[in-house]
C-alpha positions in Angstrom: 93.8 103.5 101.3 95.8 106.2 99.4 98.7 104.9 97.1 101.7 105.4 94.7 103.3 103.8 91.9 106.7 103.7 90.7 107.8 102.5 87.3 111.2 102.5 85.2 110.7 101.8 81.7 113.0 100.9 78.7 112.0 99.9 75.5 109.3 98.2 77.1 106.6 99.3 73.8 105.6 95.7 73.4 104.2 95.6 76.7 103.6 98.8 78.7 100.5 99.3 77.3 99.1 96.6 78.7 100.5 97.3 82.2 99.0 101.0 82.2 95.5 98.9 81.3 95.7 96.7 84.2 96.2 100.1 86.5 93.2 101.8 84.6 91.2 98.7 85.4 91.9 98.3 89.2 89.1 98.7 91.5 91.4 101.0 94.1 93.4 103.5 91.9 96.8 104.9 92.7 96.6 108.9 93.5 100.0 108.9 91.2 101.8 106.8 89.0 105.1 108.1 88.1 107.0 106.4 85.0 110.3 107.3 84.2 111.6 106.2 80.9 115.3 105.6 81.1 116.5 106.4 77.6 113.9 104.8 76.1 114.4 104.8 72.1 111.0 102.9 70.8 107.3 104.0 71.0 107.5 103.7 75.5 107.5 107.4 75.3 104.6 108.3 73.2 102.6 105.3 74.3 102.8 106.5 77.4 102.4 110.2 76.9 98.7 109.1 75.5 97.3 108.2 78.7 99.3 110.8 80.8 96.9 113.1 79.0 93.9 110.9 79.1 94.7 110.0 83.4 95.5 113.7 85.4 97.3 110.8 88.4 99.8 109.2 85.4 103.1 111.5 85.5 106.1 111.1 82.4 109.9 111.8 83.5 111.6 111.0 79.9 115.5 110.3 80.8 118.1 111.3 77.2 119.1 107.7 75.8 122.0 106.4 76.8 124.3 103.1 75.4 123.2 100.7 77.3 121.3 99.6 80.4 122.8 98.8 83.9 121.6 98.2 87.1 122.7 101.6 88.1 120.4 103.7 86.0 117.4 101.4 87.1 117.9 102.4 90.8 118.9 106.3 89.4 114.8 105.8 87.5 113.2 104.8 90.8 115.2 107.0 93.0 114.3 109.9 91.1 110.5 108.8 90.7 110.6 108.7 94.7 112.0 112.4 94.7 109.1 113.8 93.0 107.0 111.7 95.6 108.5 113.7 98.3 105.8 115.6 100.1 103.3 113.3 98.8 100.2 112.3 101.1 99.7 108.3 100.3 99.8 104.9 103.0 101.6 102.4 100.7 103.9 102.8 97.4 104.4 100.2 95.1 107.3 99.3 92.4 105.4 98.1 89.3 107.8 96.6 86.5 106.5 97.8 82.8 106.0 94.0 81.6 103.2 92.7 83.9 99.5 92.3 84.0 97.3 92.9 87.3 93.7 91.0 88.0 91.3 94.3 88.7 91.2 94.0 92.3 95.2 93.2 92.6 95.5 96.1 95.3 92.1 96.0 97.0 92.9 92.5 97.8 97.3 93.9 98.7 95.6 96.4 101.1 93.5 94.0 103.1 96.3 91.9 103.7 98.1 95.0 104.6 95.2 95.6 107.3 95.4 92.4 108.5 98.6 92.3 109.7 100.5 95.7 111.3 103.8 94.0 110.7 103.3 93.4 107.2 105.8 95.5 105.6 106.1 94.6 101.8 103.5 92.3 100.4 102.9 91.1 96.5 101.1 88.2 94.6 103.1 85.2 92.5 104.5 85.9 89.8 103.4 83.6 86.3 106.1 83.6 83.4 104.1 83.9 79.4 106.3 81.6 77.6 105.2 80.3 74.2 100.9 80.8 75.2 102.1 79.0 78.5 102.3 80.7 82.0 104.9 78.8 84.1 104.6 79.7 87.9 107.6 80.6 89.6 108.4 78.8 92.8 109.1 81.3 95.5 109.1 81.2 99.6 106.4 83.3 101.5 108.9 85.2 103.1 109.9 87.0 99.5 108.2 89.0 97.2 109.2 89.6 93.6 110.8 92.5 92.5 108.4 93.6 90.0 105.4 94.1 92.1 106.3 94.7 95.5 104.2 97.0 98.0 105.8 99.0 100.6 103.8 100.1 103.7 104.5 103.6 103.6 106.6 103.6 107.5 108.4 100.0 106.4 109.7 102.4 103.5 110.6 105.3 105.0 112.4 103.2 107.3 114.4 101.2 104.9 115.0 104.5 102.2 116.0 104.7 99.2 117.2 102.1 96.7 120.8 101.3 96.4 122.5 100.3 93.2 124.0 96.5 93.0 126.8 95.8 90.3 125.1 92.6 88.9 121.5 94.1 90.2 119.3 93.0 93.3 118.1 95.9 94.7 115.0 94.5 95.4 116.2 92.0 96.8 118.2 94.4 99.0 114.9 96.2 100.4 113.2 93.2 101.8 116.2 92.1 103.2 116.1 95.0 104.9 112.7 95.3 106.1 113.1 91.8 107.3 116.1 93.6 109.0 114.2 96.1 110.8 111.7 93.5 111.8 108.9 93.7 109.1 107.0 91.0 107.9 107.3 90.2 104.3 105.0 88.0 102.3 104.2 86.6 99.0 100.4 86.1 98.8 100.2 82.9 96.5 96.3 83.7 95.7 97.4 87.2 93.9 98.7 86.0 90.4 100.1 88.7 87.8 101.3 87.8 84.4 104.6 88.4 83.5 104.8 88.6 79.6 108.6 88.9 79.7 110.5 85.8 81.8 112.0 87.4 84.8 116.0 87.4 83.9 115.8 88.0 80.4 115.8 91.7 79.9 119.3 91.8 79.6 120.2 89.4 78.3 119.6 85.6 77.2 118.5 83.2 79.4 122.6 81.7 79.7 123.3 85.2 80.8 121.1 86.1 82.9 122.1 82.7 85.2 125.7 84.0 85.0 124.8 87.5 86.2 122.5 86.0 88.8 125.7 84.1 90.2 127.2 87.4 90.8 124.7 88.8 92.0 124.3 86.2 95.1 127.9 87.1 95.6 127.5 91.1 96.4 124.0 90.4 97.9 126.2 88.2 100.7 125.1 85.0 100.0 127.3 82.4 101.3 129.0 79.5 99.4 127.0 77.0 101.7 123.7 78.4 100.7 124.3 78.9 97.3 125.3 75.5 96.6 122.5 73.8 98.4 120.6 76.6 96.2 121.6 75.6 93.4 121.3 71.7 93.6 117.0 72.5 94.9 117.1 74.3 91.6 118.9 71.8 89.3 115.6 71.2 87.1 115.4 75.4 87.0 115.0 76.1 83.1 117.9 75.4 81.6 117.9 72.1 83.1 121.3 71.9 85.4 123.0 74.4 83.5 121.3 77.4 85.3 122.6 76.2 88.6 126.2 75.8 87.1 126.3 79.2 85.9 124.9 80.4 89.1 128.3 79.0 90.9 130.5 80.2 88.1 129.0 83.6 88.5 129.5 83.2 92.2 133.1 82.1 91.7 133.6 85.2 89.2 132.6 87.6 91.5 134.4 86.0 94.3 137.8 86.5 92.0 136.9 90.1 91.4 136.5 90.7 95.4 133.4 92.5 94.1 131.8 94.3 97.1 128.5 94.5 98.8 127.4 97.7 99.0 125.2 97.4 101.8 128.1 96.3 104.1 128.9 93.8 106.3 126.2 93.8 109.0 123.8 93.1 106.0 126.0 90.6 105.2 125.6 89.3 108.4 121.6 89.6 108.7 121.8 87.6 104.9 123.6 84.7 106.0 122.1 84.8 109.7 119.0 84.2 107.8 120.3 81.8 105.6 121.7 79.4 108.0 118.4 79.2 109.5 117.2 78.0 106.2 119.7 75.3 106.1 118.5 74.2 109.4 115.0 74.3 108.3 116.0 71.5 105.6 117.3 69.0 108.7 114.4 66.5 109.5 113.7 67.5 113.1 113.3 71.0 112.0 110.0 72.3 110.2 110.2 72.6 106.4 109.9 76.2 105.2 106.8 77.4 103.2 107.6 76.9 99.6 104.5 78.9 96.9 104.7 75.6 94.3 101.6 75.4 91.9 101.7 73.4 89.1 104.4 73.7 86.9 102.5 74.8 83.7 98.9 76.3 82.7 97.9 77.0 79.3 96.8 80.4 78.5 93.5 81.0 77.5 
């Protein structure tokens, strides 16, 4: 089993290290791992730059600084990691965010699940937040895979092509929609775990942020208004505690205001909310409940 990595970094010196040592450490190695540093301006680069000379399959693409970071340069970062992939001889590619941890045989155990099922078109473990010496599990459905350690089989990729920018981001989110689309499988495996040392929203921004952006970012993903609200009231006791969910609608409603577009276009649009009203039906008595990954709500580290 031959495989890639992709990875955009920024400012990420407090924890790529220990991402590049969870690679090192996996029983299955990539055959390249390209980083792209998006205007990084701490110690990503040089960090970096150590085991690029240590590791011959570890590859640096150092992007100038810029002000600030958007959504837009992220997908840029990837897209241009995927053009020096061109040509490239490898089965499955993942996207590896610069702020997670790996178990050693994290994509050993990926690529049997990948043999298992021909269908399978994007796989990933669960993701667990570090917060305060705590890992909090995230609650996610099968059918998704987090954004910071999805797996691509290398035809469901091709198939799907490259990343897209979003306004308010959810690009990732855009891809398995997609394979879903084409009529790939996708699939959390909830026995995978990977430590995330930075709580998934918070890059950008605090915590009240990062809810407000989400919001918007339903919006140009397609979600409807029916979904979002019945969303949003499943996740009322989502850290922070009802006021998540309620800056998830205002979001919603801001981005509604601005006519903000989807730029994936309206059959996508479609497919989202075709796929969504299923889910509502799902939550009717007569109909089977949908697989929900829920483990307990906190571990202490050790």
């Amino acid at each position: 089993m031959k495989y890639v990595l992709i990875t955009a970094a920024k400012n990420e010196e407090s924890y790529i290290e220990k991402t590049i040592q969870s690679v090192l450490n996996q029983t299955i190695k990539p055959e390249q791992w390209i980083i792209v540093s998006d205007g990084s301006t701490d110690s990503t680069n040089e960090i970096v730059e150590k085991y690029k000379n240590k590791y011959i399959f570890i590859d640096l693409i150092v992007l100038p600084p810029n002000k600030e970071r958007n959504f837009s340069s992220k997908v840029n970062a990837l897209n241009l990691a995927l053009k020096k992939l061109e040509g490239k001889q490898f089965d499955f590619i993942g996207n590896l965010d610069a702020d997670v941890t790996l178990d050693k045989s994290y994509y050993e155990e990926i690529f049997y699940a990948f043999q298992k099922n021909p269908k399978l078109g994007i796989a990933g473990g669960i993701i667990l937040d570090c917060i305060n010496d705590k890992v909090i599990p995230q609650n996610i459905s099968l059918n998704t895979v987090a954004g910071a350690i999805q797996v691509f089989r290398k035809q469901c990729f091709e198939k799907i092509g490259y990343y897209i920018p979003f306004k308010y981001g959810g690009e990732d989110a855009y891809m398995e929609i997609m394979a879903r689309k084409l009529g790939w499988n996708v699939q959390t495996l909830a026995e995978l775990k990977v430590l995330h040392h930075r709580p998934t929203g918070t890059g950008m921004g605090n915590l009240f942020n990062a809810n407000l952006r989400s919001g918007k970012m339903f919006y140009t993903l397609g979600y409807s208004t029916t979904f979002l609200l019945v969303r949003c009231f499943y996740r009322v006791f989502d850290k922070p505690i009802l006021i998540g969910s309620i800056l998830n609608l205002v979001g919603y409603s801001k981005a509604w205001f601005k006519k903000d577009k989807c730029p994936a276009g309206d059959e996508f649009i479609h497919f989202v909310r075709s796929e969504q009203n299923e889910r509502l039906k799902s939550l009717l008595p007569f109909r089977k409940k949908r697989h929900i990954v829920k483990t307990s709500r906190m571990i202490k580290i050790q």
